[in-house]
LOKEBA-877509 format. One record per residue (C-alpha): residue in one letter; residue number from 1; x, y, z. Coordinates in Angstrom, 3 decimals, padded with zeros to 6 digits, always signed. Each point is the difference from the previous one (the first is absolute). Example, Ala and Ser with C-alpha at 12.3 -4.5 7.8 and 13.67 -1.06 7.14 Angstrom:
! LOKEBA-877509
<site aa="A" i="1" east="+012.300" north="-004.500" up="+007.800"/>
<site aa="S" i="2" east="+001.370" north="+003.440" up="-000.660"/>
END
This chain:
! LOKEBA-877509
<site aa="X" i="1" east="+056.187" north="+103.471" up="+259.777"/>
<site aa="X" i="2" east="+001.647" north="+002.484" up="-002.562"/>
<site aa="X" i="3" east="+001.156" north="-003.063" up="-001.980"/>
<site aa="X" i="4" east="-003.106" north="-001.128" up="-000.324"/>
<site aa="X" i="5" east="-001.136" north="+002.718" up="-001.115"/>
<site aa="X" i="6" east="+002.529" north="+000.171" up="-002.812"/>
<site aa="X" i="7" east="-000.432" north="-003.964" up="-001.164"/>
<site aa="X" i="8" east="-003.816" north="+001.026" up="-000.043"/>
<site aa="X" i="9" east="+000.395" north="+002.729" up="-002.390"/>
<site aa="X" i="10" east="+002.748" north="-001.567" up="-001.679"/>
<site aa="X" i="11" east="-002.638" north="-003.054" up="-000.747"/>
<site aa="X" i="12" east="-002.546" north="+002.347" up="-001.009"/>
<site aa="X" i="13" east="+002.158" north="+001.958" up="-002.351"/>
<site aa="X" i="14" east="+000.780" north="-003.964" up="-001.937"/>
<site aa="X" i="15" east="-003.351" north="-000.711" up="+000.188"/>
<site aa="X" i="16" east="-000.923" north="+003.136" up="-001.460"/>
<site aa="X" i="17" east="+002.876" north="-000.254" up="-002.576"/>
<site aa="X" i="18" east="-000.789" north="-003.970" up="-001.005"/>
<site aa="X" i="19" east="-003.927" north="+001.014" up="-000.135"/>
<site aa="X" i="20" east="+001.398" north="+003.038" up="-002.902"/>
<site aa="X" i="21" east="+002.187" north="-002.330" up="-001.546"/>
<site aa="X" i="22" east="-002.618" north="-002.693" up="-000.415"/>
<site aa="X" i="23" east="-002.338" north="+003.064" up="-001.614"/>
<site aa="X" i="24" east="+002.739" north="+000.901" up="-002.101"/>
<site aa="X" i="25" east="+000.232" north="-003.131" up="-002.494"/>
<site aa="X" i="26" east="-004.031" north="-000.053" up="-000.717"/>
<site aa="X" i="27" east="+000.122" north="+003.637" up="-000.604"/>
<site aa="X" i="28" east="+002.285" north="-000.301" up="-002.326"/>
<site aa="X" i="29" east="-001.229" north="-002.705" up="-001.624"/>
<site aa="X" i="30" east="-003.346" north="+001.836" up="-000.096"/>
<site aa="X" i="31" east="+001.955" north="+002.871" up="-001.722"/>
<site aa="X" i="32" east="+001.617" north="-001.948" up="-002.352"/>
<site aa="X" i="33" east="-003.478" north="-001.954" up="-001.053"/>
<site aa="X" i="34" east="-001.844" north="+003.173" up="-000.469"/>
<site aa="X" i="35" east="+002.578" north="+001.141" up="-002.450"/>
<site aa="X" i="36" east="+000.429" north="-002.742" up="-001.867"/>
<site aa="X" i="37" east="-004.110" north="+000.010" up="-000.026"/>
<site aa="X" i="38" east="+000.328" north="+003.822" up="-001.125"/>
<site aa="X" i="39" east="+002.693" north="-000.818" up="-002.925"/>
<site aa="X" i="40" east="-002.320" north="-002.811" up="-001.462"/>
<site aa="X" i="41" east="-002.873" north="+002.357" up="-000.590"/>
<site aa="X" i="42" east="+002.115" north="+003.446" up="-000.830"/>
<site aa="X" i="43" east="+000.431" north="+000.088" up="-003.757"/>
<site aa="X" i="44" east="-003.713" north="-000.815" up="-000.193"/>
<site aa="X" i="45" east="-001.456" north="+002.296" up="+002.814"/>
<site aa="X" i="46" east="+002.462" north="+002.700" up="-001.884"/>
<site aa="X" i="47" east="-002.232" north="-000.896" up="-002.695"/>
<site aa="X" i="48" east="-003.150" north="-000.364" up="+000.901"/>
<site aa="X" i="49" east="-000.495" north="+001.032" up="+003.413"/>
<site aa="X" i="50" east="+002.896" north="+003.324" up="+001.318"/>
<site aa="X" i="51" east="-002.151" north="+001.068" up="+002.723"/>
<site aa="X" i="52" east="-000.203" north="-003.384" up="+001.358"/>
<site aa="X" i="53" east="+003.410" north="-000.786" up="-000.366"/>
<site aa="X" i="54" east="+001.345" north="+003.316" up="+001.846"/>
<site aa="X" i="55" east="-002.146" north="-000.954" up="+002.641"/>
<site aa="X" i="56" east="+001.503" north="-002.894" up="+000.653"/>
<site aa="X" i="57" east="+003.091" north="+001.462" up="-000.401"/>
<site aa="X" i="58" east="-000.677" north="+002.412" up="+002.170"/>
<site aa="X" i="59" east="-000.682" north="-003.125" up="+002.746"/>
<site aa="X" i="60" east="+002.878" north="-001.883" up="-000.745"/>
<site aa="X" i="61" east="+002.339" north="+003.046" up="+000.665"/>
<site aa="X" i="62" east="-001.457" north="+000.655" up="+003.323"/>
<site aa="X" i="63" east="+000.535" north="-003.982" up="+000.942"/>
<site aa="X" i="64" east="+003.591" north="+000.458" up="-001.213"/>
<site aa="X" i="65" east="+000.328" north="+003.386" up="+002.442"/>
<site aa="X" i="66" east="-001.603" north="-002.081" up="+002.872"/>
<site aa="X" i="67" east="+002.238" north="-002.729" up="-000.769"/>
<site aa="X" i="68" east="+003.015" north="+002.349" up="+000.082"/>
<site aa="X" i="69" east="-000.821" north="+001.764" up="+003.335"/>
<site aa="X" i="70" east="-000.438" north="-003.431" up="+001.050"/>
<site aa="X" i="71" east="-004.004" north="-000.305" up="+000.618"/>
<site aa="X" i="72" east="-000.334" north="-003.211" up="-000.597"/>
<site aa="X" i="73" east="-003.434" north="-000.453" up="+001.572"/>
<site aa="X" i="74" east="-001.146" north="+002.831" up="-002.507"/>
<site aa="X" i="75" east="+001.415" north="-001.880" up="-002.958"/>
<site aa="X" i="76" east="-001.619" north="-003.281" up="+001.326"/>
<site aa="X" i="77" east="-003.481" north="+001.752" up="+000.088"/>
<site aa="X" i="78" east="+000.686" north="+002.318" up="-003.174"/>
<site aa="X" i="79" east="+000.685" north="-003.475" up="-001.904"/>
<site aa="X" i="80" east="-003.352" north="-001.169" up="-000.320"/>
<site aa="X" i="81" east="-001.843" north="+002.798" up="-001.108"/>
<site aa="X" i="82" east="+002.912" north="+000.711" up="-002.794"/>
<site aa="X" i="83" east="-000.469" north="-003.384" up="-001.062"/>
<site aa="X" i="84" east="-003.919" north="+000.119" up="-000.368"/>
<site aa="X" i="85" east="+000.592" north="+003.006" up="-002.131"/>
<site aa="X" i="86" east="+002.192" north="-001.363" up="-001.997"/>
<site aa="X" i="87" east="-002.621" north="-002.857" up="-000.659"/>
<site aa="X" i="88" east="-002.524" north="+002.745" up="-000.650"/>
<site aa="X" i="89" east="+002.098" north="+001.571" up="-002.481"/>
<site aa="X" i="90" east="+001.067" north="-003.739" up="-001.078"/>
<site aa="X" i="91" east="-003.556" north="-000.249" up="-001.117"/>
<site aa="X" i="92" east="-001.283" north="+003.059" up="-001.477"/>
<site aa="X" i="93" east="+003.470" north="-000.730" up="-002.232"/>
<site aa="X" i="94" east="-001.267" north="-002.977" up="-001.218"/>
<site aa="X" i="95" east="-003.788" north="+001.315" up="-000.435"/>
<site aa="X" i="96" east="+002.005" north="+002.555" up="-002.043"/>
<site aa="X" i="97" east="+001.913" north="-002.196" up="-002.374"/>
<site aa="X" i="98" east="-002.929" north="-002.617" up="-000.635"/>
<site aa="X" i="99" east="-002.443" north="+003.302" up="-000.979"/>
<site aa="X" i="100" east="+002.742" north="+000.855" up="-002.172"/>
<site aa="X" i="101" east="+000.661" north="-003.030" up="-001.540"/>
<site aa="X" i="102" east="-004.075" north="-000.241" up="-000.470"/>
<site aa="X" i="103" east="+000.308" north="+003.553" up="-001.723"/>
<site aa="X" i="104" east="+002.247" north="-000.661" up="-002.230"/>
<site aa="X" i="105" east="-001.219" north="-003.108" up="-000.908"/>
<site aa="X" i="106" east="-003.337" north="+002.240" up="-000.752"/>
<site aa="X" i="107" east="+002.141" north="+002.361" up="-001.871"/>
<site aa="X" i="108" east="+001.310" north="-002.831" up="-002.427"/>
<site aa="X" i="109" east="-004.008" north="-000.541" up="-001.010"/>
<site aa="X" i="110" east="-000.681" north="+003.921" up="-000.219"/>
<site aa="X" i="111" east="+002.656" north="+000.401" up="-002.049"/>
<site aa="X" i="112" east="-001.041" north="-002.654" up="-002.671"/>
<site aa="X" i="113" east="-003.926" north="+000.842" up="+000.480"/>
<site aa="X" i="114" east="+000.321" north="+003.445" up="+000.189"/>
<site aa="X" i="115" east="+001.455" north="+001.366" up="-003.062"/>
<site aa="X" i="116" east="-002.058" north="-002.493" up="-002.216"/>
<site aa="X" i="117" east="-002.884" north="+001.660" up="+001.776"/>
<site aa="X" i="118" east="+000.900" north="+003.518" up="-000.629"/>
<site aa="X" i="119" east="+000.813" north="-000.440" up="-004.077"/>
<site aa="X" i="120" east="-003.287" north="-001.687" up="-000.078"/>
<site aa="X" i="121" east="-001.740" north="+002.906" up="+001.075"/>
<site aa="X" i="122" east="+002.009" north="+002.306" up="-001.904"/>
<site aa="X" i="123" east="-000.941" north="-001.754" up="-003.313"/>
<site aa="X" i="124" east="-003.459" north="-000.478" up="+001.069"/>
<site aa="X" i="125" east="+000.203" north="+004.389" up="+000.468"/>
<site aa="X" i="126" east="+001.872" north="+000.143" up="-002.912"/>
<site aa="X" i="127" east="-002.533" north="-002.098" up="-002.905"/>
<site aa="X" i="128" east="-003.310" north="+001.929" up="+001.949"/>
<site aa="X" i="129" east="+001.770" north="+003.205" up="-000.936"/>
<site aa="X" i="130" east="+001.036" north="-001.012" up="-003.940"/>
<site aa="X" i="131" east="-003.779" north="-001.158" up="-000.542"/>
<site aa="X" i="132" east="-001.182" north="+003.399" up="+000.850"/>
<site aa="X" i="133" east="-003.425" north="-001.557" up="+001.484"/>
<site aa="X" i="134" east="+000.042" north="-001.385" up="+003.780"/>
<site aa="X" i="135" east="-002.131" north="-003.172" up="+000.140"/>
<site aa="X" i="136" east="-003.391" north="+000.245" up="+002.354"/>
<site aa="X" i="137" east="+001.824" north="-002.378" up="+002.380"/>
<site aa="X" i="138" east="+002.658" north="+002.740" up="+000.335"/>
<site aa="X" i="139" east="-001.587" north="+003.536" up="+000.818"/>
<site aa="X" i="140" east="+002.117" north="+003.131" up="-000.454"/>
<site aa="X" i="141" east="+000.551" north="+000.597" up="+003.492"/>
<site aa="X" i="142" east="+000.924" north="-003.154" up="+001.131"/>
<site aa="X" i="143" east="+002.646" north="+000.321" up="-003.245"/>
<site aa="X" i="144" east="+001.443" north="+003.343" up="+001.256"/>
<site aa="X" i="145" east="-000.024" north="-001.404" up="+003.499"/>
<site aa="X" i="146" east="+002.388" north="-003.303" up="-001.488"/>
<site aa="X" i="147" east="+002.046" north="+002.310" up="-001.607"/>
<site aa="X" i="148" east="+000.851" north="+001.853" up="+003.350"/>
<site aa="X" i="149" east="+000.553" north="-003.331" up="+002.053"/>
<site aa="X" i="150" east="+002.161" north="-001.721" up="-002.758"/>
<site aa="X" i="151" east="+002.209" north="+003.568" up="+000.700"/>
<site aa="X" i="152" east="-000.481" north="-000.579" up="+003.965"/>
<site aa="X" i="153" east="+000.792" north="-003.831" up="-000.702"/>
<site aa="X" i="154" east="+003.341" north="+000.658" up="-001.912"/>
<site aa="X" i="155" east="+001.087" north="+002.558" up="+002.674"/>
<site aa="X" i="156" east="-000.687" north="-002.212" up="+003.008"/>
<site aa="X" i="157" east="+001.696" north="-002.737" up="-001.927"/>
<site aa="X" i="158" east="+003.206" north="+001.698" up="-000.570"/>
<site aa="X" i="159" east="-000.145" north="+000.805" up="+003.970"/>
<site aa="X" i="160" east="-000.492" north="-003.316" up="+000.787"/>
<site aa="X" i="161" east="+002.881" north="-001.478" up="-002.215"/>
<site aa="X" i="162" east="+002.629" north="+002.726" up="+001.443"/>
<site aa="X" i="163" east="-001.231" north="-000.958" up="+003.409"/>
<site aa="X" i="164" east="+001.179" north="-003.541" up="-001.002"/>
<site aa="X" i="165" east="+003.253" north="+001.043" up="-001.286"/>
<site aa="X" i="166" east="+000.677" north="+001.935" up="+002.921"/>
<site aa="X" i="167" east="-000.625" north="-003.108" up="+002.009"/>
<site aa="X" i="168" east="-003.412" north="+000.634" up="+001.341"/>
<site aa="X" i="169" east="-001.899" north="-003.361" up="-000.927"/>
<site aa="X" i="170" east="-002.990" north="+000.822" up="+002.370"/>
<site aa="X" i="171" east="-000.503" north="+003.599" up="-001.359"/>
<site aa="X" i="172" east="+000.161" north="-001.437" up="-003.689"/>
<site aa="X" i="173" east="-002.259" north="-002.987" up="+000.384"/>
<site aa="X" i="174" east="-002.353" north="+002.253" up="+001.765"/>
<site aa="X" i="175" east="-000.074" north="+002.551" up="-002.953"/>
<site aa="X" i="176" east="-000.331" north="-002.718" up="-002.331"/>
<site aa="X" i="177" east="-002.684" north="-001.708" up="+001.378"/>
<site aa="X" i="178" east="-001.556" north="+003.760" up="-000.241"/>
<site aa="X" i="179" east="+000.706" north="-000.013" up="-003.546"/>
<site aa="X" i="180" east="-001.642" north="-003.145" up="-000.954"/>
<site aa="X" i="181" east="-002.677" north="+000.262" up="+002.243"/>
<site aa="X" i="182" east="-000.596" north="+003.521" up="-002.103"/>
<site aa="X" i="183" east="+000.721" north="-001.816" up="-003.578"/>
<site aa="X" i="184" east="-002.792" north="-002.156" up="+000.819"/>
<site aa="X" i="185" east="-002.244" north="+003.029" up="+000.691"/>
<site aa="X" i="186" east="+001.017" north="+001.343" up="-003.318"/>
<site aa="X" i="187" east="-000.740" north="-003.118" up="-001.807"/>
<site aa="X" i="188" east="-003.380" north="+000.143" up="+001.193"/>
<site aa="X" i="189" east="-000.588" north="+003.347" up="-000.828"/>
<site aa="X" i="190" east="+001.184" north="-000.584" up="-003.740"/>
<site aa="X" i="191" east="-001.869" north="-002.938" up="-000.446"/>
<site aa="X" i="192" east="+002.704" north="-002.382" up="+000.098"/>
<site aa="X" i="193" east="+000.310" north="-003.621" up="+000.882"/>
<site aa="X" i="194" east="+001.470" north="-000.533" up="+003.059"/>
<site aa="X" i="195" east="+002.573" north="-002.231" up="+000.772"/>
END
């Protein structure tokens, strides 16, 4: 009877031992996929995305700790809902990079458009102040008020190319759609034709 006993928990112990060990290899492999996952988006989530990123991070460390202490089950259920965030942040990465891309492409146009636009208006300020005499087209208010949005214009231009040179393509198309949208207001208001 005692040996029985013995060869039963002896088979229970392998049986518990080959059910671990046939956890262990997925687990690992799970591990090892979600970190290879996590190192194909990191220089971008860095980027564009830190919170996300140190989320994940924060996931993938706790599947390595489970891993460690050997809770393989853990890992096996963690893996899933790493990867799905990963896909997430995948994604909103490449939503990211393609409004980017479409920024800067904007930018490109701005910054041909926009600087025509503002020396137009200048010179349009600048002859209605040598003749002395504002046309009736043109009343004195509406002159004072284009001399105070060609200022605004300039300003918000200059904030719009820094954001650019600082790498902000979203900010700077966003300003200089501002500032053209405002050029054409100005145009209006002096009479000009409009483009």
């Amino acid at each position: 009877m005692r040996i029985s006993k013995v060869c039963l928990s002896f088979a229970a112990a392998t049986l518990l031992i080959a059910g671990c060990a046939k956890k262990e290899e997925p687990a690992t492999q799970a591990v090892a996929s979600a970190e290879a996952a996590v190192a194909a988006v990191r220089d971008d989530a860095a980027k564009y995305a830190p919170e996300a990123l140190q989320s994940v991070d924060a996931k993938l460390a706790e599947m390595k700790d489970e891993l460690a202490k050997e809770k393989y089950k853990a890992v096996l259920l963690d893996a899933p809902k790493l990867n799905a965030e990963v896909n997430l942040l995948t994604e909103s990465l490449i939503a990211k990079k393609t409004q980017i891309q479409a920024s800067t492409n904007e930018w490109t146009d701005l910054k041909a458009e926009v600087p025509l636009l503002v020396s137009a208006i200048q010179n349009r300020l600048d002859s209605l102040s040598v003749s002395g005499k504002l046309p009736e087209s043109v009343p004195k208010a509406a002159f004072e008020a284009a001399q105070a949005g060609l200022a605004g214009m300039k300003s918000m231009w200059a904030e719009a190319t820094a954001a650019f040179s600082a790498g902000n393509a979203t900010e700077a198309a966003d300003k200089g759609r501002l500032v053209k949208a405002k050029a054409a207001e100005l145009q209006q208001q002096l009479a000009m034709p409009v483009a």
